[in-house]
Every structure is written in C-alpha cells, then in structure tokens.
N, C-alpha and C positions, 0 to 999 in steps of 0.2 A: 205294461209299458205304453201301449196305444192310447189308454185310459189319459193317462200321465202326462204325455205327449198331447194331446186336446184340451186338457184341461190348461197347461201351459199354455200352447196357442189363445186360448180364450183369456186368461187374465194377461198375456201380454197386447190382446187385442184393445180390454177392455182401461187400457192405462191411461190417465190424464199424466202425460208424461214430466208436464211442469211441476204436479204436485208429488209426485214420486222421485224425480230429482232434486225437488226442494227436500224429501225424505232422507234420499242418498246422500245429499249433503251434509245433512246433521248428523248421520250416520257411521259417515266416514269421516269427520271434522274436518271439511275444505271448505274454503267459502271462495268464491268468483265474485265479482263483480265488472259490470259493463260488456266490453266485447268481448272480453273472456268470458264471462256465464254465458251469453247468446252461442259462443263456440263450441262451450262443453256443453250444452242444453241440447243443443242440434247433434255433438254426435254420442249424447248419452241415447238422444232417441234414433239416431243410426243404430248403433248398438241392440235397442232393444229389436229393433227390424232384423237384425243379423239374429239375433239371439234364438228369434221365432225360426229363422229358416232354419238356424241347424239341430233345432229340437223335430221337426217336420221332416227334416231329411236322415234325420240318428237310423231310421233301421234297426231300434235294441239297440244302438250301442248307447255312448256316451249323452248324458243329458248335459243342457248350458243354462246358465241362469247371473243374473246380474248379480256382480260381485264387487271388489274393490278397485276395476281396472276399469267398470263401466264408463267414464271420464276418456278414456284413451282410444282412439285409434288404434286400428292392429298396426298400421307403419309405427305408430309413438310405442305401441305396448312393445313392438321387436325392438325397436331402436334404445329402448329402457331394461329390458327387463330377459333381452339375450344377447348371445355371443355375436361379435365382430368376427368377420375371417379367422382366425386363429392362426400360430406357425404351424409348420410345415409340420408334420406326422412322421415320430421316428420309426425309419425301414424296419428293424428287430426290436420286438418286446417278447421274452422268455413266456411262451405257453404254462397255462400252470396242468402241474400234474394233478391227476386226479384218481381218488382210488377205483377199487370195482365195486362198493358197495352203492348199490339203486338206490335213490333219493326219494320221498315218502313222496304223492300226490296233493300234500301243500305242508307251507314251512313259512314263519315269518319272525324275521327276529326282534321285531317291536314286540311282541309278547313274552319273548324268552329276556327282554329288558338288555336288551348287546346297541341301546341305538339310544342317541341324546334326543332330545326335542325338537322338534321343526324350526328351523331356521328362516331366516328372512333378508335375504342378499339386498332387498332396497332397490333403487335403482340404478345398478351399477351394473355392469356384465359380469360378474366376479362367480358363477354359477361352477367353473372348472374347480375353482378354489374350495369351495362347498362340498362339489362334491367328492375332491380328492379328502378334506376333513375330517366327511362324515367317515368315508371307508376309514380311515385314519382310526377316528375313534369307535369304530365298532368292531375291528379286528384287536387294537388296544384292549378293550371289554374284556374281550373272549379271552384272550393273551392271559390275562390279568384277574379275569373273574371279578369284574364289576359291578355295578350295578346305575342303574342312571342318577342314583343318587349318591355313588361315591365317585363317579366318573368325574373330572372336570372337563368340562367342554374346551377344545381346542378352538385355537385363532388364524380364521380364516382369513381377518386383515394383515398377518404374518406374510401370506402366503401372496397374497394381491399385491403388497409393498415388495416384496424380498424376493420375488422369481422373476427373474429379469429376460426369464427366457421367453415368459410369455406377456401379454398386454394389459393385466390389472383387470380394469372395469372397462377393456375393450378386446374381453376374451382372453381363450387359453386351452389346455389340456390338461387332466389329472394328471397323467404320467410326468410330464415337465414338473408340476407341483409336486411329487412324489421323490423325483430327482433334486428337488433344490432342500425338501428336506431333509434327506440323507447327506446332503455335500453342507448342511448349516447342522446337523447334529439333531438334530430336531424341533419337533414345535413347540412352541407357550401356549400358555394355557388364555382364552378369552378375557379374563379376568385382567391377565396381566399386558394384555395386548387386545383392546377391545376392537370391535368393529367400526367405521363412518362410513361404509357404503360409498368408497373415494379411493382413488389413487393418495397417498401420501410417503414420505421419506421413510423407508425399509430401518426401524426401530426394533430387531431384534432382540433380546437378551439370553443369553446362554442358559444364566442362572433359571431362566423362568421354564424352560422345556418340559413340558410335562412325559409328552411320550417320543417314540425314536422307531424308526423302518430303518429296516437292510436292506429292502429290495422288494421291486415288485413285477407281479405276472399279467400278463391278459389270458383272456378267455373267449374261444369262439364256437359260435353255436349256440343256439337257446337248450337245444339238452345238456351239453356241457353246462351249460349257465344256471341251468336250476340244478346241477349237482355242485357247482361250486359254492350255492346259494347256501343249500341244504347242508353243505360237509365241510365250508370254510369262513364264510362272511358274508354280510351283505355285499352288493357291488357297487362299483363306480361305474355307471353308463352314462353314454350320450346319446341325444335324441334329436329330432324335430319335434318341438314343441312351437311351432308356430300358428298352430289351431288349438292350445288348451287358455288360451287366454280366458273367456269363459267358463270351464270346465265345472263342473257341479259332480255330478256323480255317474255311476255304470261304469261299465268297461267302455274305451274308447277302442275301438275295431281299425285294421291297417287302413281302410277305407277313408277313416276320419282322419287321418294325419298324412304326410309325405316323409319322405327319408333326407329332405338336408339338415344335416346335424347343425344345432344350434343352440341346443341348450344339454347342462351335466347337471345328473341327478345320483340317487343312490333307489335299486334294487334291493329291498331288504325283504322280500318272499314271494310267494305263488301260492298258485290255485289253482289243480290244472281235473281237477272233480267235474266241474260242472258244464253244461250246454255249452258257454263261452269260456274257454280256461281264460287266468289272465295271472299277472304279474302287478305284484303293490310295490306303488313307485315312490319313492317319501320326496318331492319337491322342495325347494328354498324360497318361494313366495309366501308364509307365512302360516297362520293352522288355520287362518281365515280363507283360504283359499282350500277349491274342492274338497275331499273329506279329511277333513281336517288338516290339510297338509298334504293330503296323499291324492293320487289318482292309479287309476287300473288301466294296465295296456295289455291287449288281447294277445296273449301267448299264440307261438309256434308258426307269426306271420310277420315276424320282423317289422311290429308295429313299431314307427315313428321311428322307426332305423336304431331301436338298441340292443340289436347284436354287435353294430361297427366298431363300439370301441368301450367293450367291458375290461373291467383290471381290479387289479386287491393291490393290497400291499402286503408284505412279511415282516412281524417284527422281531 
C-alpha cells in the first residue's frame, strides 16, 4: 500500500494538468469552452491537489483516483449527486427477526446472482429510490428464484414520480418508497417506466407491476446486519458519502468518512476474515465509478454511519 501510495503521489505530481484534462475530456465526452474550460481546468487541477492528499493521508485505507466527477467540486458533486434534508424519520419501523443460526465470515449475493447491475441515478438525488429498488429486487430474486437474467429490473423513476412523501431528486427514505409501494400495489418494471434522472408527472400503470412487498423491517446493529445479509437479503443502508467522490479502491476506514447520512445504497455482503473486515457496498453512480460500482466500508465501526438506517422488505 505505501508502495502504491508514492507511486500515485509521483505521477500526480508529475501531471501536465492541461493535457491530461484535454485526456479527460475526450474520455468522458464533455467539451467546455471559454470561461467554462478555464473553470473546470482550475478545479479538475484542484481535484487532482485534493486527490494527492487523500491518498497521503489513507492510512491502508481507501485509495482516490480521478474519475468521472473530476469536473466537479465536492459543493457541485453533493449538490448533484446526494440527498437534500429528507422528511422526517418514522418513530416505529418493525425490527426484523432473526434466527439462531451464525452467519458464515463472508457472504455476498452478487455472486449467488440475487442482484441486477449497477445502476446509475444521474444527477438527480433519487439515491432513496435506488436503493429502496435494488432491496426490492433482490429479495424478489430470492422470493422467486431468479436469476439476473430472468429478473426484470424495476423502475426507480416509478418511485421518484409517485412517493409524494418524499422529494424525488431532492432526497427521500427507503422506507417511505417501500410504503408507497405497498399502498400503489406494486412496482413496474424499467422497461415500462424508464428512468430521466428528473422529477416528472407520477405515470404509474397497474398492468406493468412486475413485483409486490407486504411490508418491511429494519435492522440494528452490524452483527444483526451481517446475519440479516447472510440469512435474508442484501440491504437498504444509508450513509455519508460525502468523501467517496473520488473513491477508487481498498476498504475506506470510519476515519475516511463522517456519519451525516446523505446518501442510500444497498449492502449485498462482507468479509469480516481479514486484517480490515469490511462490507461490499453496490453504489448508484454507475460501474465506472470505484470497483466497478462498488466500494468497501470497514466493518464493525459504523463507517459512514450505515448502521442508522438498514431495512428489507417482505414479499
């Protein structure tokens, strides 16, 4: 890791930052012009300043590396790419029970094929919606005995348009999205209600519903949490993610992040074997982002605050 960690300092040192943004351009297919490129020139090379220091300060944890958000500011990247305040937190959500059998030392259900493909919210805040979805459809799976290739992926703009409880693209809670599904009958399937990364007019159709919940639980505690992982479903957590904007790889340690929730993801396994246990987290910014989609939060220290608000649903 020290190794790795120098070597990064050294080729971020040694960067002609014009022609390497001129790279990232063609890369990402954005073009600037005028005081916009001198804007984003200036803080892609902010970015890579920042990028250096928190590879210099990782400690073993998380490595950073310039990505698809290098253009952004962290104010623009939270202001794009997380949750607004959210409503209010309901007082009672039903604990889920769990049996007595001990849960293996790691489990993940992208391998056992219970999970659709990485998603990609855009820039919207709609990350609640996602990741009430994903749980959605990977308890469907299991329910059902799918597979990702007979599964139809659900419609997370259903949920952004149609929950009135909460703010679309300016934030939300699983749980509320879990609630409007049950009171609407269920959800459609992507196909039939595609994504725009926007608030727009609540077009549900009955007919199109692919899957249906009765009801759903939370879960507290991370050993609770890796036996609900291991003996029920992936999860719906929330986090601060307001330091993975860069994220590339490694476990990211409680150190690297703070606990104000701000962004919903899905929990779909662990690894609690090794020097750093951690937790695989499947994200909504796209497979181009960190390992493939996913990033590691260091088990058993309520990294990034996602013990505060895990839940399933039951179908």
């Amino acid at each position: 890791m020290i190794v790795l960690l120098s070597f990064l300092a050294l080729v971020f040192a040694s960067i002609d930052v014009e022609t390497e943004f001129s790279k990232w351009l063609e890369n990402n297919q954005k073009t600037y012009t005028g005081e916009e490129y001198q804007l984003r020139l200036a803080v892609f090379a902010s970015n890579i300043e920042l990028i250096q220091q928190l590879n210099e300060n990782s400690n073993g944890g998380a490595t950073y590396s310039l990505n698809q958000f290098a253009d952004l500011t962290p104010q623009e990247f939270n202001s794009f790419y997380l949750g607004s305040v959210p409503p209010a937190i309901p007082e009672d959500i039903p604990e889920l029970v769990l049996g007595p059998e001990a849960p293996p030392d790691t489990f993940d259900w992208v391998s056992k094929g219970k999970t659709t493909a990485v998603k990609n919210q855009g820039q919207c805040g709609s990350c609640w919606a996602f990741s009430a979805t994903e749980n959605i459809e990977s308890v469907w799976m299991i329910a059902k005995d799918l597979t990702p290739t007979t599964m139809k992926p659900l419609a997370p703009q259903q949920i952004v348009d149609c929950d009135k409880r909460d703010g679309g693209c300016n934030g939300g809670w699983p749980y509320n999205a879990y609630t409007y599904v049950i009171q609407a009958g269920g959800q459609d399937t992507e196909a039939s209600y595609p994504y725009h990364a926007k608030n727009q007019n609540c077009a549900f159709i009955a007919a199109d519903v692919e899957a249906k919940i009765t009801s759903y639980n939370s879960i507290t505690g991370e050993a609770n949490m890796i036996a609900a992982t291991a003996t029920v479903a992936p999860l719906s957590i929330c986090v601060d993610a307001s330091q993975w904007q860069f994220y590339k790889s490694g476990v990211m340690t409680a150190a690297q992040c703070g606990t104000s929730i701000d962004h919903c993801v899905q929990a779909v396994g662990y690894d609690i074997t090794g020097s750093t246990p951690y937790w695989n987290v499947r994200n909504s910014w796209g497979a181009s982002w960190g390992l493939q989609g996913y990033i590691r939060l260091q088990y058993g220290h309520n990294t990034c605050g996602l013990t505060s608000h895990a839940t399933t649903v039951v179908v």
